[in-house]
N, CA, C and O of each residue as an XYZ file, in Angstrom:
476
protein
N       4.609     67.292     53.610
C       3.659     68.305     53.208
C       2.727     68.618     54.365
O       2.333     67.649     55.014
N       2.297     69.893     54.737
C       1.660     70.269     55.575
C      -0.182     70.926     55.140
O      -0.321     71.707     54.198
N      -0.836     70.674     55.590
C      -2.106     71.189     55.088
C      -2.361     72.956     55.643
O      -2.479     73.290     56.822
N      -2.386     73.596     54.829
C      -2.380     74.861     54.769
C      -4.475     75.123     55.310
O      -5.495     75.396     54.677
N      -4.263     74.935     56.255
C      -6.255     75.287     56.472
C      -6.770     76.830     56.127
O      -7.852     77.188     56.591
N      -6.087     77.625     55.411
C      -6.503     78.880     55.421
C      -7.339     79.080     54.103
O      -7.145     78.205     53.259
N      -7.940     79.744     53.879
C      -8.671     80.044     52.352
C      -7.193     80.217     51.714
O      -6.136     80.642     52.181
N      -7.623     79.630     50.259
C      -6.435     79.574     49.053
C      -6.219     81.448     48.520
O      -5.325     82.230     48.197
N      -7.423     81.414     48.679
C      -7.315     82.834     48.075
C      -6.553     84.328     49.112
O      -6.399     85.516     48.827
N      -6.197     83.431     50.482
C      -5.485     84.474     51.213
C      -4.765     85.463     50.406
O      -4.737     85.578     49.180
N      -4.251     86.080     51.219
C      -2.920     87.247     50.879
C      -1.466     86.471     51.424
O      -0.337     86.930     51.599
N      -1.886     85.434     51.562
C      -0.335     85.054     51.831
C      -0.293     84.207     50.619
O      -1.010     83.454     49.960
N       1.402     84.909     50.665
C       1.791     84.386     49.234
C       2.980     83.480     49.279
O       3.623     83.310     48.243
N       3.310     82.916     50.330
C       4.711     82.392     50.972
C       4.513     80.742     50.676
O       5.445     80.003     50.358
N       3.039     80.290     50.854
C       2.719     78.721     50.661
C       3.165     78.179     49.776
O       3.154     78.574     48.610
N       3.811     76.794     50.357
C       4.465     75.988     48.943
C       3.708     75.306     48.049
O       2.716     74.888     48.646
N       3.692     74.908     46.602
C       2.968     74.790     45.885
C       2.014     73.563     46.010
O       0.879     73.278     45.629
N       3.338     72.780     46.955
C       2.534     71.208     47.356
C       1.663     71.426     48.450
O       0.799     70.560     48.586
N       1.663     72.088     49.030
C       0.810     72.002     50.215
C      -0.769     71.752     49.982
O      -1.547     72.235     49.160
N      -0.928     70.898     50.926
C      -2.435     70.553     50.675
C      -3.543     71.524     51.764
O      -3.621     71.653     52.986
N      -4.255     72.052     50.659
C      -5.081     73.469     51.361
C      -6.829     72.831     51.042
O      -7.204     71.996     50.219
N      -7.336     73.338     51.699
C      -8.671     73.238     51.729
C      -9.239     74.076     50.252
O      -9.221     75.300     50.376
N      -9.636     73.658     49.159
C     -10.254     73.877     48.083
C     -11.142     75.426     48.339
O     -11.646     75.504     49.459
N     -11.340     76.482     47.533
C     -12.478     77.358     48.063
C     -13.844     76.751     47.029
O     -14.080     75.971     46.107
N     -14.556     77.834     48.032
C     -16.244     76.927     47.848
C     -16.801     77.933     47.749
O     -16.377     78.851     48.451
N     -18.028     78.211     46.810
C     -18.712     79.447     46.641
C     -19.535     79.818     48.088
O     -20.217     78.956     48.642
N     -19.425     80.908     48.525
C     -20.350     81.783     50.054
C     -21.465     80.522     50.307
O     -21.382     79.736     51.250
N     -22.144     80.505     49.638
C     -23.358     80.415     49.566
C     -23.882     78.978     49.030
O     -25.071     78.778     48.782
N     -22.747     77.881     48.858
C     -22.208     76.887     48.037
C     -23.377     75.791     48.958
O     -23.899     76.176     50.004
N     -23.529     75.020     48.621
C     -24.435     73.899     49.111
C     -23.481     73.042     49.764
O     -22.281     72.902     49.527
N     -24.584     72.212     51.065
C     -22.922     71.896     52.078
C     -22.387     70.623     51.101
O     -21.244     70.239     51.347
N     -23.074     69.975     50.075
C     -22.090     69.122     48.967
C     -21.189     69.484     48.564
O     -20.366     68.577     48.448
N     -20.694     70.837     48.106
C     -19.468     71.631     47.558
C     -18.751     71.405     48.608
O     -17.908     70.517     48.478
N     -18.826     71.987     49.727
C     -17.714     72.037     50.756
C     -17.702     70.838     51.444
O     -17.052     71.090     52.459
N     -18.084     69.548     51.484
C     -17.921     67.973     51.677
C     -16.728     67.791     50.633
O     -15.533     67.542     50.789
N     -17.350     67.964     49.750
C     -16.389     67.610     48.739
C     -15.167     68.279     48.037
O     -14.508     67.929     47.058
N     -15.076     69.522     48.993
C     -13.887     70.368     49.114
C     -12.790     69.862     50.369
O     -11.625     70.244     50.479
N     -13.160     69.368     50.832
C     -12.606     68.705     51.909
C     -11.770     66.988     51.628
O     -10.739     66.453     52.036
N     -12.416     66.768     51.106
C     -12.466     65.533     50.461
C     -11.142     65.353     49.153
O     -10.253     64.517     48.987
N     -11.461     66.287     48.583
C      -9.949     67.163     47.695
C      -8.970     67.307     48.244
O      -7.886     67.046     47.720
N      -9.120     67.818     49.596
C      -7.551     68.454     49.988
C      -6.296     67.524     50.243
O      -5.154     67.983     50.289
N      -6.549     66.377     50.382
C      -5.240     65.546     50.265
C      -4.529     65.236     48.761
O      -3.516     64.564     48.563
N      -5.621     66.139     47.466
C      -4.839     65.751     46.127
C      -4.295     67.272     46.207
O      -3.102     67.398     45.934
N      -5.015     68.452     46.548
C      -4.957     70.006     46.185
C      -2.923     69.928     45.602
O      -2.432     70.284     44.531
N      -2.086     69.188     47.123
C      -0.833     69.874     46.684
C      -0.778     69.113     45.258
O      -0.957     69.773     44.235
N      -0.574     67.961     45.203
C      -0.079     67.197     44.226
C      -0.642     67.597     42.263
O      -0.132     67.490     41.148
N      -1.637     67.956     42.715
C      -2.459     68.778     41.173
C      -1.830     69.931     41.258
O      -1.161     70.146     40.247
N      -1.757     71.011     42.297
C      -1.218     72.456     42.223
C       0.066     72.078     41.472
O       0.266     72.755     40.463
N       1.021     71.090     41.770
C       2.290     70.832     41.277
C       2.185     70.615     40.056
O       2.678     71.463     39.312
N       1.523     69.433     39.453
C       1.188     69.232     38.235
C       1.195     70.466     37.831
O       2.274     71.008     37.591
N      -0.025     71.159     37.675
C      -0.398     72.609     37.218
C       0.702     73.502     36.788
O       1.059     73.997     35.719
N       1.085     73.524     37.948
C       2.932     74.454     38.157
C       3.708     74.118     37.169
O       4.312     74.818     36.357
N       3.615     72.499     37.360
C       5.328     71.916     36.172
C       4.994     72.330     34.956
O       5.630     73.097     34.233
N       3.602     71.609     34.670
C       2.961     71.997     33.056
C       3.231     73.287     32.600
O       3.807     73.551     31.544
N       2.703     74.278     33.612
C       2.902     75.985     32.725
C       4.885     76.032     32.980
O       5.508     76.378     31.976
N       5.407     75.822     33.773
C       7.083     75.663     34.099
C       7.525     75.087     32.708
O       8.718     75.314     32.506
N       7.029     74.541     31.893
C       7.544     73.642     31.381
C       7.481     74.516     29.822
O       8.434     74.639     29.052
N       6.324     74.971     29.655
C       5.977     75.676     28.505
C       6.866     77.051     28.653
O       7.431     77.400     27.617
N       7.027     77.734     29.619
C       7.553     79.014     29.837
C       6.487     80.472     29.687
O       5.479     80.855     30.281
N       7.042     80.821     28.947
C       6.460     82.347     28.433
C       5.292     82.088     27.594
O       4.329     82.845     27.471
N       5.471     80.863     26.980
C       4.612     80.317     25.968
C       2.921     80.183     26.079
O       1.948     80.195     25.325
N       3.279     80.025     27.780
C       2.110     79.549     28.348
C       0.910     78.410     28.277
O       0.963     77.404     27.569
N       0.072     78.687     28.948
C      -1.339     77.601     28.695
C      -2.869     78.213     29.327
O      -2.966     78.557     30.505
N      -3.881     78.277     28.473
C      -4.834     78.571     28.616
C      -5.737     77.631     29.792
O      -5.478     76.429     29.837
N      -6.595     78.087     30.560
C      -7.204     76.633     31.408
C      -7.674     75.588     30.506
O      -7.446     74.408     30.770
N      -8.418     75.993     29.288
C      -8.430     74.486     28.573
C      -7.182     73.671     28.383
O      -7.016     72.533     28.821
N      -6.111     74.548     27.510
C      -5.273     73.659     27.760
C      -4.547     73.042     28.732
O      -3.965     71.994     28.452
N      -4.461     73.627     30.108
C      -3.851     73.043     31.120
C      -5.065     71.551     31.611
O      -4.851     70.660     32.434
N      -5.911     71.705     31.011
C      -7.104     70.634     31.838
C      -6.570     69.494     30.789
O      -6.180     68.368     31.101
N      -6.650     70.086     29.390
C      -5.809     68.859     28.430
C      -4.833     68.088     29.181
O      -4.891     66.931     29.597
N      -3.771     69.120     29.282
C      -2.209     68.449     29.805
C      -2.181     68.040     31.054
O      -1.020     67.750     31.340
N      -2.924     67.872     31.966
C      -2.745     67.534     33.086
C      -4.002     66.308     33.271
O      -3.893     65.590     34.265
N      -4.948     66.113     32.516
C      -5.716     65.493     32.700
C      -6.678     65.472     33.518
O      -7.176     64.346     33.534
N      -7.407     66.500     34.522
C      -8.475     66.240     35.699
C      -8.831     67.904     35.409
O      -8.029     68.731     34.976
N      -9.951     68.092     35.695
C     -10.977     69.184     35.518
C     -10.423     70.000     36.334
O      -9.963     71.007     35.797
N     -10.275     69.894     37.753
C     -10.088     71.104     38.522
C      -9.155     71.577     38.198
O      -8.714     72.281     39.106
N      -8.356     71.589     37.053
C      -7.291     72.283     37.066
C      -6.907     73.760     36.963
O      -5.800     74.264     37.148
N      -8.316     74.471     36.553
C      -8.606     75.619     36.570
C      -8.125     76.599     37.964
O      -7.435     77.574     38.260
N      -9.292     75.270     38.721
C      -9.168     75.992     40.660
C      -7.896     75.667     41.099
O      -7.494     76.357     42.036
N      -6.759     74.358     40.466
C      -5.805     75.009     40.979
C      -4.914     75.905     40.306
O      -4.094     76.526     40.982
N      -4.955     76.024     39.329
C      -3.953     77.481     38.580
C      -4.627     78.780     39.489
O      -3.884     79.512     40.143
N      -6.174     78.990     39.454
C      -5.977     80.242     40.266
C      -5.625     80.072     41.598
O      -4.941     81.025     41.971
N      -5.840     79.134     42.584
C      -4.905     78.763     43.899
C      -3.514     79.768     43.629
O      -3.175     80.789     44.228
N      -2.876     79.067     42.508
C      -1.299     79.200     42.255
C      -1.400     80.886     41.982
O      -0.777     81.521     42.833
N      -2.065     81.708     40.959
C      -2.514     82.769     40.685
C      -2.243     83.677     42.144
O      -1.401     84.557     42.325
N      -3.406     83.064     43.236
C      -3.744     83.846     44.234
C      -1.994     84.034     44.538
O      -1.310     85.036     44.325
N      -1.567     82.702     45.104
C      -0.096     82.626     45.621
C       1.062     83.099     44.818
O       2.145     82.832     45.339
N       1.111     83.661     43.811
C       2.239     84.605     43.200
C       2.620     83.493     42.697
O       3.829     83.576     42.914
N       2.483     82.617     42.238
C       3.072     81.218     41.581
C       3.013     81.592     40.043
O       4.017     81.376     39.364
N       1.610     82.278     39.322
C       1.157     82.660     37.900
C       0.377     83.357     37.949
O      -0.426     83.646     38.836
N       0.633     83.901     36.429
C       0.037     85.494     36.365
C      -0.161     84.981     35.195
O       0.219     84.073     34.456
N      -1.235     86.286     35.299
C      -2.361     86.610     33.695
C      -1.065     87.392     32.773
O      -0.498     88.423     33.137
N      -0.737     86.551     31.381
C       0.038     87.224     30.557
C      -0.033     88.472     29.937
O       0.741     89.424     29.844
N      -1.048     88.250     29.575
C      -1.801     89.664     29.201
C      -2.177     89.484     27.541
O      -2.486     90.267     26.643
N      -2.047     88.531     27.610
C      -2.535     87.168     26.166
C      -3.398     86.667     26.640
O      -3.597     86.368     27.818
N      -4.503     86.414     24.989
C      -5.612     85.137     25.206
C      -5.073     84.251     23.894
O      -4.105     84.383     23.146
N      -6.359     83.113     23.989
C      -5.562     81.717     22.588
C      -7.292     81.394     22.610
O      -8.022     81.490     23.597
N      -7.733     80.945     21.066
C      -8.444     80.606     21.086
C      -8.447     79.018     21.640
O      -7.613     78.131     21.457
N      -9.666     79.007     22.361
C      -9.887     77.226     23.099
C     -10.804     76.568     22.588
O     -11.375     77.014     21.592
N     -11.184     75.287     23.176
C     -12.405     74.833     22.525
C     -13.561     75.503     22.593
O     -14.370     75.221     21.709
N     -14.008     76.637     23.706
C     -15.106     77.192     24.699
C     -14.871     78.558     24.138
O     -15.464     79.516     24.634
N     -13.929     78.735     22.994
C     -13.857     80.262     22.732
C     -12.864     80.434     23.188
O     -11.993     79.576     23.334
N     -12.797     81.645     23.520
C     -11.075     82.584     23.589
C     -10.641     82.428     25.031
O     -11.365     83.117     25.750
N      -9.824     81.843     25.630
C      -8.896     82.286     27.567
C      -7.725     83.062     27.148
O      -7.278     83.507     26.091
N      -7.421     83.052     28.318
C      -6.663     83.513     28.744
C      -5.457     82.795     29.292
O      -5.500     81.893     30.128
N      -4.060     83.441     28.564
C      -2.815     82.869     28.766
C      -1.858     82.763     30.069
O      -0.877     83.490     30.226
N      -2.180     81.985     30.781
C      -1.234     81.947     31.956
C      -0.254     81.872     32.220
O      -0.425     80.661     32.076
N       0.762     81.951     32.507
C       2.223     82.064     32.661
C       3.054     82.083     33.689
O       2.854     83.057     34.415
N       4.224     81.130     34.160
C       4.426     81.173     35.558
C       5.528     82.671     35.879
O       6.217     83.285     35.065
N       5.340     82.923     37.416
C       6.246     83.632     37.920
C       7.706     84.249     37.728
O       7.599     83.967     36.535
N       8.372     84.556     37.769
C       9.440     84.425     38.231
C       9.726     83.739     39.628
O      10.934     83.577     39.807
N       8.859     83.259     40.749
C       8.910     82.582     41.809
C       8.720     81.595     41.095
O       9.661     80.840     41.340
N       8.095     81.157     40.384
C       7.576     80.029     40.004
C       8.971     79.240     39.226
O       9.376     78.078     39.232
N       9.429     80.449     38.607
C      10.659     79.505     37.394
C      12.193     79.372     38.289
O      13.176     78.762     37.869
N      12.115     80.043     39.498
C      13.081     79.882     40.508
C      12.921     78.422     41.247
O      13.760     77.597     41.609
N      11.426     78.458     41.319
C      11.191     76.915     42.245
C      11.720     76.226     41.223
O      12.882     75.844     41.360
N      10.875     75.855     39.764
C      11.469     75.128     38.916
C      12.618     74.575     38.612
O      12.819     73.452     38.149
N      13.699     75.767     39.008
C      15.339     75.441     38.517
C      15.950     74.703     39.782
O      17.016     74.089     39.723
N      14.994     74.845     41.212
C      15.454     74.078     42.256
C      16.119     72.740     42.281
O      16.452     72.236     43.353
């Protein structure tokens, strides 16, 4: 695995799902956020994957970020589905589900995404 140093949210959409990338951090973020964005990036690929298999696994069916934080177990799982989002990995279904926090939104992997899968 190679560490991808570019913002997640690039326009490149070619990065593999494992790759370990530097976390994004709000502009204006206190330098604790970005310590501890740094500090992340040796789990980033290995959760992005998680993330990936979980919605791979459900299909069309999808998973809301609550539920992906359920099934995968660790909070950031949000920041990495949109990572995956940015990278053409998953898309907004165009469905929501009610959550514990009220209503999300249904995520759903790629067709890149269900190609990696069948790899």
């Amino acid at each position: 695995m190679s560490v991808h140093r570019v913002c997640p949210t690039c326009t490149c959409l070619e990065y593999d799902p494992d790759d370990n990338m530097v976390p994004s951090t709000h502009r204006d973020g206190p330098n604790t956020e970005k310590i501890n964005a740094w500090r992340e990036t040796p789990k980033t690929g290995s959760k992005r994957r998680m993330v990936l298999i979980a919605l791979c696994r459900v299909g069309q069916l999808g998973l809301t970020d609550d539920e992906l934080e359920l099934e995968v177990g660790f909070r950031s799982a949000k920041a990495r589905r949109n990572e995956l989002t940015g990278g053409g990995w998953v898309r907004n279904s165009g469905l929501s589900r009610k959550t514990r926090w009220g209503t999300g939104i249904v995520w759903v992997p790629t067709d890149k995404a269900i190609k990696w899968w069948g790899e």
